[in-house]
C-alpha positions in Angstrom: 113.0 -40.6 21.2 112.0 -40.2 24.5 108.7 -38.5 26.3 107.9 -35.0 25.9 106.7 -34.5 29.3 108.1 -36.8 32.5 106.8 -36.1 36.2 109.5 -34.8 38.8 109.3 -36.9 41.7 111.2 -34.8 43.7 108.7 -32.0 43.4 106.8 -31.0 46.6 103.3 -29.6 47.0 102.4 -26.3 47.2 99.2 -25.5 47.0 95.3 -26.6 47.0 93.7 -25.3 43.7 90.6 -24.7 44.9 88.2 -25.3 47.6 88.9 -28.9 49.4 86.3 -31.8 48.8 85.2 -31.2 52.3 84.6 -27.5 51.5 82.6 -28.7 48.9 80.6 -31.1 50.4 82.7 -33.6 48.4 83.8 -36.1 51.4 82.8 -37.6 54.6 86.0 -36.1 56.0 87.7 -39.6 56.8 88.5 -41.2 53.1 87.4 -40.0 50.2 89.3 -36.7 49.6 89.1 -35.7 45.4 91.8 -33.1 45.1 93.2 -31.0 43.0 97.1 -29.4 43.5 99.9 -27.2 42.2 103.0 -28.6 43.1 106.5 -26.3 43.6 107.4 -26.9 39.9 104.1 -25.5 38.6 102.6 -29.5 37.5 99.4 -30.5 39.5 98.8 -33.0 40.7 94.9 -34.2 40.8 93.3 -37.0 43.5 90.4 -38.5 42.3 89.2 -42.4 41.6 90.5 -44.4 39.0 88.3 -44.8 36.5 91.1 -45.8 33.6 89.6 -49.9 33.4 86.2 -48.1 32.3 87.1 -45.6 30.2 90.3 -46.7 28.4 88.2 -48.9 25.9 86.3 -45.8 24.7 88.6 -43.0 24.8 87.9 -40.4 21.8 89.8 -41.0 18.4 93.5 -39.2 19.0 93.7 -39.5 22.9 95.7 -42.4 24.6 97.1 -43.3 27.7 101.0 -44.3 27.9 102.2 -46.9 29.8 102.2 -45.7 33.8 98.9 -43.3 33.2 96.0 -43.2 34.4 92.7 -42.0 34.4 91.0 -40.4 37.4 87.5 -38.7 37.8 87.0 -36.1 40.2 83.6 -33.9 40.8 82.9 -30.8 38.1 82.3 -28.8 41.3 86.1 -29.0 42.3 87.3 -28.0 39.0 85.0 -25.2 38.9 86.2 -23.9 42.4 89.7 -24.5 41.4 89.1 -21.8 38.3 90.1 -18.6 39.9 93.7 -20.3 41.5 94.4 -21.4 37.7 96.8 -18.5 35.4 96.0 -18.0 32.3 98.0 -19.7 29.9 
Protein backbone atom coordinates (compact mmCIF):
# COMPACT_ATOMS: atom_id res chain seq x y z
CA UNK A 1 0.00 0.00 0.00
CA UNK A 2 1.35 3.12 -0.64
CA UNK A 3 1.41 6.67 1.42
CA UNK A 4 -1.72 8.42 2.15
CA UNK A 5 -0.34 11.77 1.68
CA UNK A 6 2.85 12.45 -0.91
CA UNK A 7 4.17 16.17 -1.45
CA UNK A 8 3.76 17.67 -5.11
CA UNK A 9 6.92 18.98 -6.09
CA UNK A 10 5.72 20.80 -8.82
CA UNK A 11 3.58 23.01 -6.61
CA UNK A 12 4.55 26.72 -6.41
CA UNK A 13 4.22 29.17 -3.50
CA UNK A 14 1.57 31.29 -2.93
CA UNK A 15 1.37 32.85 -0.04
CA UNK A 16 3.07 33.87 3.46
CA UNK A 17 0.76 32.70 6.30
CA UNK A 18 1.39 35.17 8.56
CA UNK A 19 3.59 37.91 9.45
CA UNK A 20 7.42 37.26 8.16
CA UNK A 21 10.13 36.48 10.95
CA UNK A 22 11.42 39.88 10.31
CA UNK A 23 7.95 41.33 10.98
CA UNK A 24 8.26 39.57 14.05
CA UNK A 25 11.34 40.32 15.23
CA UNK A 26 12.18 36.72 14.43
CA UNK A 27 15.51 37.27 12.15
CA UNK A 28 18.54 39.40 11.74
CA UNK A 29 17.30 39.91 8.15
CA UNK A 30 20.36 38.07 6.45
CA UNK A 31 19.84 34.16 7.46
CA UNK A 32 17.65 32.94 9.69
CA UNK A 33 14.22 33.37 8.14
CA UNK A 34 11.43 30.79 10.16
CA UNK A 35 8.50 30.70 7.70
CA UNK A 36 5.49 29.49 7.41
CA UNK A 37 3.54 29.07 3.56
CA UNK A 38 0.53 27.99 1.54
CA UNK A 39 1.60 26.82 -1.53
CA UNK A 40 -0.86 26.84 -4.95
CA UNK A 41 -2.19 23.41 -4.07
CA UNK A 42 -3.42 24.40 -0.67
CA UNK A 43 -0.15 22.21 1.37
CA UNK A 44 2.26 24.54 3.41
CA UNK A 45 5.09 24.51 3.43
CA UNK A 46 6.91 25.58 6.98
CA UNK A 47 10.87 26.86 7.29
CA UNK A 48 12.15 26.40 10.48
CA UNK A 49 15.46 24.43 12.05
CA UNK A 50 15.77 20.94 12.14
CA UNK A 51 15.41 19.76 15.31
CA UNK A 52 14.35 15.87 14.11
CA UNK A 53 18.11 14.30 15.71
CA UNK A 54 16.70 15.75 19.18
CA UNK A 55 13.37 14.98 19.25
CA UNK A 56 12.89 11.75 17.29
CA UNK A 57 14.05 9.62 20.33
CA UNK A 58 11.16 11.02 22.46
CA UNK A 59 8.38 11.54 20.25
CA UNK A 60 4.81 10.82 22.06
CA UNK A 61 3.43 7.10 21.91
CA UNK A 62 1.49 7.03 18.30
CA UNK A 63 3.53 9.78 16.36
CA UNK A 64 6.42 8.76 13.99
CA UNK A 65 8.37 10.14 11.35
CA UNK A 66 8.62 8.16 7.76
CA UNK A 67 11.44 7.83 6.03
CA UNK A 68 12.29 11.47 4.21
CA UNK A 69 10.55 13.59 7.23
CA UNK A 70 11.57 15.78 9.33
CA UNK A 71 11.10 17.69 12.19
CA UNK A 72 11.42 21.51 12.26
CA UNK A 73 10.77 24.08 15.15
CA UNK A 74 9.79 27.48 14.40
CA UNK A 75 8.79 30.34 17.09
CA UNK A 76 4.97 30.15 18.72
CA UNK A 77 4.81 33.80 17.78
CA UNK A 78 4.69 32.88 13.89
CA UNK A 79 2.14 30.37 14.34
CA UNK A 80 0.06 32.66 16.22
CA UNK A 81 0.40 35.47 13.55
CA UNK A 82 -0.28 33.00 10.93
CA UNK A 83 -3.91 32.18 12.70
CA UNK A 84 -6.13 34.59 10.93
CA UNK A 85 -4.54 33.51 7.12
CA UNK A 86 -5.53 29.76 8.26
CA UNK A 87 -9.52 28.40 6.97
CA UNK A 88 -11.28 26.64 9.04
CA UNK A 89 -11.33 23.13 8.45
Amino acid sequence: MGRMWEPDPSARFQRRLGKSAHELDHSDGKDECPDIWQLDNGDVAVIGRDLTAHYGPSLPVGVRLAEGERLVVIPGIMLSAAKPDIPEA
